[in-house]
C-alpha positions in Angstrom: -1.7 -10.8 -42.1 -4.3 -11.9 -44.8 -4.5 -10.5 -48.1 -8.1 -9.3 -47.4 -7.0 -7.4 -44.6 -4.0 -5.5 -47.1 -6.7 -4.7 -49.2 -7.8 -2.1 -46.8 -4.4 -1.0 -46.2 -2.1 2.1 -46.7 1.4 1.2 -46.9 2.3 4.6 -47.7 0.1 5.9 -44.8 1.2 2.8 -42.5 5.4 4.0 -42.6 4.4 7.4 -41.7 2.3 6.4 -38.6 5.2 4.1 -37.5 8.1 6.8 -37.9 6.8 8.7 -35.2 5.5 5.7 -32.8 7.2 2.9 -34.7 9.1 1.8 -31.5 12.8 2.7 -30.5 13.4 3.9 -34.1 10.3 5.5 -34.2 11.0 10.0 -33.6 9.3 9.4 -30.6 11.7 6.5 -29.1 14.6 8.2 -30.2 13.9 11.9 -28.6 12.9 9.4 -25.2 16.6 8.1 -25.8 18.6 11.6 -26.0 16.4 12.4 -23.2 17.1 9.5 -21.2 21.1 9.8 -21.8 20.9 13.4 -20.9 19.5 12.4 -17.2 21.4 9.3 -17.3 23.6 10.9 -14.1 20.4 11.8 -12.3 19.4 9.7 -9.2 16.5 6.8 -10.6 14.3 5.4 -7.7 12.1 2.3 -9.1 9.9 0.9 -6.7 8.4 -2.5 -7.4 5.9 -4.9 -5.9 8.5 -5.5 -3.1 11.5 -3.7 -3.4 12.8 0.2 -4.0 16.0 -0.2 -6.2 18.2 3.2 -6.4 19.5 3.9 -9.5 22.4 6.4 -8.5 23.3 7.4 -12.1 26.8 7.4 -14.3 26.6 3.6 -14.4 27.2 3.2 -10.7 25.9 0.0 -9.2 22.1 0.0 -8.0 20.8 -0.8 -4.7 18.0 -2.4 -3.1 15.7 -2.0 -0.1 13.1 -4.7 0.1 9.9 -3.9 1.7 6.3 -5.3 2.2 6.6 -9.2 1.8 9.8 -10.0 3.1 9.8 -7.9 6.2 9.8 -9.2 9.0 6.2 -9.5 11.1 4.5 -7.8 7.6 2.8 -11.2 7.3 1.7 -12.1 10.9 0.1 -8.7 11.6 -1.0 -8.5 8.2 -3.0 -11.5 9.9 -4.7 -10.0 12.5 -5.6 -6.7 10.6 -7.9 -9.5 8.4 -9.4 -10.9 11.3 -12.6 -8.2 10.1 -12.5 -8.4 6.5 -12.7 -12.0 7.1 -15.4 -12.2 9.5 -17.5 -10.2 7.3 -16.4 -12.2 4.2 -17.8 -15.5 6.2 -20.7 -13.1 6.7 -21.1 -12.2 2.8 -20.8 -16.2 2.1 -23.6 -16.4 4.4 -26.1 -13.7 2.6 -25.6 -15.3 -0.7 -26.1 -18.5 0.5 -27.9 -18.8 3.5 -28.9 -22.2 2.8 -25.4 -23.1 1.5 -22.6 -24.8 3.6 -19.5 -22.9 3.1 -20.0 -20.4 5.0 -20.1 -22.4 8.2 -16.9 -24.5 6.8 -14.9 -21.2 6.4 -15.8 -19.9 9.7 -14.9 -23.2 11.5 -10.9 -22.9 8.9 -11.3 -19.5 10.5 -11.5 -20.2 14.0 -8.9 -23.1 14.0 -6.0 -20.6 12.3 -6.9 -18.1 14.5 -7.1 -20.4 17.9 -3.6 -21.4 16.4 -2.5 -18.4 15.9 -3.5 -17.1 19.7 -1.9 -19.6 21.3 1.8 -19.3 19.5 1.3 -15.6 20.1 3.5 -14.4 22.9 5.8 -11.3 24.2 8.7 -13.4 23.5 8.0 -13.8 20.1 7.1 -10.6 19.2 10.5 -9.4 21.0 13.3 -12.5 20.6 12.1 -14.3 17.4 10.3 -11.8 15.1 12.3 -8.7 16.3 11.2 -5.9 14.4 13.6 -3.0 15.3 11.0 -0.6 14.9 8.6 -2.2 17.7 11.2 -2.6 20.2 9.7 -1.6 23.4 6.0 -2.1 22.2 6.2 -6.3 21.9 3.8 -6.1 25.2 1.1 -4.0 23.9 1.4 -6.0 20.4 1.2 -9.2 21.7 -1.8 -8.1 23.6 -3.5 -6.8 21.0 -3.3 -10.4 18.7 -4.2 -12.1 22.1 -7.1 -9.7 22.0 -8.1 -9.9 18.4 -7.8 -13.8 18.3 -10.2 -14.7 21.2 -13.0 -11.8 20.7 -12.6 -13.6 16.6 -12.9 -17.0 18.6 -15.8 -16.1 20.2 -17.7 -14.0 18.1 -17.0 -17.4 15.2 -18.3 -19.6 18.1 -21.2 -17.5 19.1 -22.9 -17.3 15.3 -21.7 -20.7 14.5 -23.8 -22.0 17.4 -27.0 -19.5 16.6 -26.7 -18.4 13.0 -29.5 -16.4 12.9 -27.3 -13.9 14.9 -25.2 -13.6 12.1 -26.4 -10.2 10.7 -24.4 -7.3 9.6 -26.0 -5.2 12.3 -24.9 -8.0 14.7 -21.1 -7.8 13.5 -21.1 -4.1 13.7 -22.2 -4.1 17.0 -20.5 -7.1 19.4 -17.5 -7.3 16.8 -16.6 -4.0 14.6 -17.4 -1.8 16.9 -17.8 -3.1 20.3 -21.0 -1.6 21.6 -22.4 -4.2 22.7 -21.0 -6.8 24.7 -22.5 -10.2 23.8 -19.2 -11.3 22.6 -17.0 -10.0 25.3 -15.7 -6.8 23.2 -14.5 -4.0 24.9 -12.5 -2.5 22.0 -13.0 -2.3 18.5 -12.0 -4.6 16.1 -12.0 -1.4 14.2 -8.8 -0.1 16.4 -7.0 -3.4 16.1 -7.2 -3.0 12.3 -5.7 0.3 12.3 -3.0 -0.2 14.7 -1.5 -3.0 12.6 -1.7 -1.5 9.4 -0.3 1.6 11.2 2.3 -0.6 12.5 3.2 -1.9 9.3 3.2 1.2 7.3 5.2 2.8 10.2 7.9 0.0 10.1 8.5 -0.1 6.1 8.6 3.8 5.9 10.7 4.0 8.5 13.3 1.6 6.9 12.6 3.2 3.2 13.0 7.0 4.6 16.6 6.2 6.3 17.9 4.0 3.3 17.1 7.1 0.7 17.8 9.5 3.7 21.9 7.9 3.8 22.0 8.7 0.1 21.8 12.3 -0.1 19.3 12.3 -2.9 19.5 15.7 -5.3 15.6 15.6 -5.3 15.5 18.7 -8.1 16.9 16.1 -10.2 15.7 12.8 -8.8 12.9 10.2 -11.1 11.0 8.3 -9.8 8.8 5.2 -10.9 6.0 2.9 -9.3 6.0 0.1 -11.3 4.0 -3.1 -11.7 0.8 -4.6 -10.1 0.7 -3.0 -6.3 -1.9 -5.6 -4.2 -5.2 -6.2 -6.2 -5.3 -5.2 -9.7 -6.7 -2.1 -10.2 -4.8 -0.7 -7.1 -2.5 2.0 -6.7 -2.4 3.5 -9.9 -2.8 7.2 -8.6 -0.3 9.3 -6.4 -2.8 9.3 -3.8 -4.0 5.7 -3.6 -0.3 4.4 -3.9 1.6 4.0 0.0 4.8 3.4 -1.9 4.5 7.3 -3.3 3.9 8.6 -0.3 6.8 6.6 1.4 9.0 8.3 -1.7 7.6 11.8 -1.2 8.1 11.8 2.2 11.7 10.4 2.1 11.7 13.4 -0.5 10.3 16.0 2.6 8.3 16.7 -0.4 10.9 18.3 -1.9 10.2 15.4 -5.2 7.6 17.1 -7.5 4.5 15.2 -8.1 5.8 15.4 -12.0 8.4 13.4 -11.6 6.7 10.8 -9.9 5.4 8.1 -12.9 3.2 4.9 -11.8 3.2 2.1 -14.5 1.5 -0.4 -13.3 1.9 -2.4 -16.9 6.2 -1.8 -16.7 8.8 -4.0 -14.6 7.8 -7.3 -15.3 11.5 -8.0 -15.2 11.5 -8.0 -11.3 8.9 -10.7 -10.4 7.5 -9.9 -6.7 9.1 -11.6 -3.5 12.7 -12.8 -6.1 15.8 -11.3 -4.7 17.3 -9.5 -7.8 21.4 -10.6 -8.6 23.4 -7.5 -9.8 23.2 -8.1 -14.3 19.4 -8.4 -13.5 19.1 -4.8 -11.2 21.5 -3.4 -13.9 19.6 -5.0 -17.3 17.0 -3.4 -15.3 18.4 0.2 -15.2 18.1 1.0 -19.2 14.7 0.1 -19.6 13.7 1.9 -16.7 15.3 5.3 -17.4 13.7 5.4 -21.2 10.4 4.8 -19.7 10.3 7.7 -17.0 12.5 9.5 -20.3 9.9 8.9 -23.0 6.9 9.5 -20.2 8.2 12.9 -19.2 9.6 13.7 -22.5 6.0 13.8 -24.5 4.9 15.9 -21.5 6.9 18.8 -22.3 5.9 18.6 -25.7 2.5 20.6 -24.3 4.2 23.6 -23.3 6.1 23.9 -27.1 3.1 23.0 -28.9 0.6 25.4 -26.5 2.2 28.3 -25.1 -0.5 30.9 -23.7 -3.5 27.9 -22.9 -3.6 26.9 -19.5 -1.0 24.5 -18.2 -1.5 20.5 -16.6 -0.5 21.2 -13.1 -0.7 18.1 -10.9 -3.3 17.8 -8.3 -2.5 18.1 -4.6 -2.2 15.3 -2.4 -3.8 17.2 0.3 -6.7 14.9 1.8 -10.4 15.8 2.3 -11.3 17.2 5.8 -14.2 15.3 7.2 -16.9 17.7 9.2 -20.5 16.6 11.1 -22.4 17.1 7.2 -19.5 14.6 5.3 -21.5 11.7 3.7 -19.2 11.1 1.1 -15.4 11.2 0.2 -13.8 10.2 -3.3 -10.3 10.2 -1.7 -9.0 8.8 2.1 -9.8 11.4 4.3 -7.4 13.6 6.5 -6.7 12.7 9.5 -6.9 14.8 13.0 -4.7 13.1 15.4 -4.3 9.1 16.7 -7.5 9.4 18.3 -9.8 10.7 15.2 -11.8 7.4 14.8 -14.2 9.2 12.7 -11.0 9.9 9.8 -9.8 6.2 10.3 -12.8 4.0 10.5 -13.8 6.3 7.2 -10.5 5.4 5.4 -11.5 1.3 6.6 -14.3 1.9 5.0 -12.9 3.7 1.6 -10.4 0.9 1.3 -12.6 -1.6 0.7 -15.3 0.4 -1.6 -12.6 1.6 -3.5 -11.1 -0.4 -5.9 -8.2 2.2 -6.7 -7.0 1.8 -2.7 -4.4 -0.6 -0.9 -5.8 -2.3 1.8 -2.7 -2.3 3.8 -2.5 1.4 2.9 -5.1 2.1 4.7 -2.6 4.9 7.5 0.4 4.5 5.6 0.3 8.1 4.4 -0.6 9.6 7.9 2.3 7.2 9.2 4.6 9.1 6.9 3.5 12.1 8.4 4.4 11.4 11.5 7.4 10.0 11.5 8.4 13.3 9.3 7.2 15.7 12.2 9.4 13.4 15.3 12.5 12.8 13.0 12.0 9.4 11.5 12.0 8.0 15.3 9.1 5.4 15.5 9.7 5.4 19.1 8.2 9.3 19.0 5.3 8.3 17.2 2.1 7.7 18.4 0.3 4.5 17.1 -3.5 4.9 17.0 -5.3 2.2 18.3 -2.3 0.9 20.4 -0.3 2.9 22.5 -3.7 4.8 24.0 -5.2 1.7 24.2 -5.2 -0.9 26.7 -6.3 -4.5 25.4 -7.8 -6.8 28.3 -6.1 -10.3 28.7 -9.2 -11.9 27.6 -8.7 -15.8 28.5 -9.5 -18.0 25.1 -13.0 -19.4 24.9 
């Protein structure tokens, strides 16, 4: 530090700032610490970027579930639910740069991964080589679906490639999104394939997360829990209702987890980098840090109801989702949804997703997948998936 910048220093003032926030031996770090050892038996729950670690208390080993990246079919379906931001992203290329070239070169890298992808597609692999237990018995319908979604992609690619003055939003709505009209062969939306798959996914990690924490017989009345670091793009998840991974915990929970003892810290748990598999000294260096953090977060909370007894209270806002009706025009959250066949709720929440910024893509139904598998017993065989099992995807031959 420069002597012209002590000039216009208080040393004096300077130590009593920091022995209140002056780091673990600041009053504040050290109540978070008797706080922290006084839960130190409670249940922890950290979820990560890809992985929900179980911190049972008492110094007892953690465990792991992984989830989103390394399971199994996440990636290819996460494939085919892209097929329409992609499209219109070739689209957006286009508008900006009509004149330009790389739109056209994106849509023909498009169209060759996506022929590819069609013709390695098959019943066989969705049963015998991907083999996600919670599918089994729907690999047909899956399979045709990606058939579906691949060649209506091809064609619609091949159709604006080969006239690009097609190539309007209106045009992608209509012969692609939405399937009204027929230029392109469509006879169901690309709108339904993109919900089934996220659906699909959401279904299949829930499932997996809600029996794990189910098998532990959580004390929820005394269980913490933490989101922590960057979950998909950067200014994602940060809010109990944008985040999928707290509703996956609060369902597990049967809502029995208050909302405030659910923390998400996007900036903490740098120690776990996204996709590593975790050895046992890291999970447990891991524990520590973790508890003073939910600790010290809950622990200058409660410092409201000392300091302001008789002023109205923080209460945490509901998770309850806005009900669309014929006048809705707007929505700052995802909207509820109806039933699997309330395409006016899930083409909104498409929509929402992408404007904004807060939202996880592949969240898009992973809420309203928690839901159901709550209400039919965490069987995904029970469920119903929208835009799938209702739905029957032609065997359209590739272009």
């Amino acid at each position: 530090m420069s002597a012209a910048s002590d000039a216009h220093r208080s040393p004096e003032l300077l130590r009593l700032f920091e022995t209140y926030t002056g780091g673990p031996q600041g009053i504040g770090g050290k109540l978070a610490a008797l706080t922290g050892a006084a839960t130190a038996g409670d249940p922890l729950i950290v979820a990560t970027s890809s992985d929900v670690v179980l911190f049972p208390g008492n110094g007892r080993d953690p465990e792991v579930q992984g989830f989103r990246l390394s399971t199994r079919g996440f990636k290819e379906l996460a494939g085919i639910s892209h097929h329409g931001p992609a499209v219109a992203s070739v689209l957006k290329m286009r508008l900006v740069d009509p004149d330009g070239m790389t739109w056209r070169r994106e849509a023909e890298r498009l169209l060759v991964a996506t022929r590819a992808a069609r013709e390695a597609n098959s019943v066989e692999l969705w049963r015998d080589v991907i083999a996600v237990p919670a599918y089994r018995g729907r690999e047909q319908r899956i399979a045709e679906l990606v058939n579906y979604s691949c060649v209506l992609t091809e064609r619609y690619l091949e159709r604006v490639l080969e006239a690009p003055a097609l190539f309007t939003p209106a045009d992608m709505r209509e012969h692609y999104l939405e399937a009204t009209g027929s230029a392109a062969g469509a006879t169901v939306p690309m709108n339904a394939v993109m919900i089934a798959t996220f659906f699909l996914v959401g279904m299949e990690i829930s499932h997996r997360v809600i029996a794990w924490l189910d098998g532990h017989a959580i004390d929820w009345s005394r269980a913490m829990a933490l989101v922590v670091g960057r979950q998909g793009r950067p200014t994602a998840g940060v809010t109990w209702t944008t985040n999928s991974v707290c509703a996956m915990i609060l369902g597990a929970s049967r809502h029995a987890l208050s909302l405030d003892r659910l923390f998400v810290a996007p900036h903490a748990g740098s120690e776990l980098q996204a996709g590593a598999v975790p050895d046992m000294a890291t999970l447990r260096a891991f524990e520590k840090p973790m508890r003073q953090l939910w600790a010290h977060t809950r622990t200058v909370s409660e410092l409201g109801a000392l300091m302001y007894e008789g002023y109205p209270r923080y209460e945490p806002a509901s998770t309850t989702r806005p009900v669309l009706d014929a006048g809705t025009r707007t929505v700052a959250e995802m909207p509820a949804i109806g039933g699997p066949d309330d395409w006016r709720a899930l083409n909104t929440r498409l929509r929402v997703v992408l404007e904004d910024p807060r939202q996880l893509l592949s969240g898009c139904v992973t809420d309203y997948a928690v839901d159901q598998l709550q209400a039919h017993g965490n069987d995904p065989a029970r469920v119903q998936v929208p835009g799938l099992d209702a739905v029957d995807y032609p065997p359209l031959p590739g272009p």
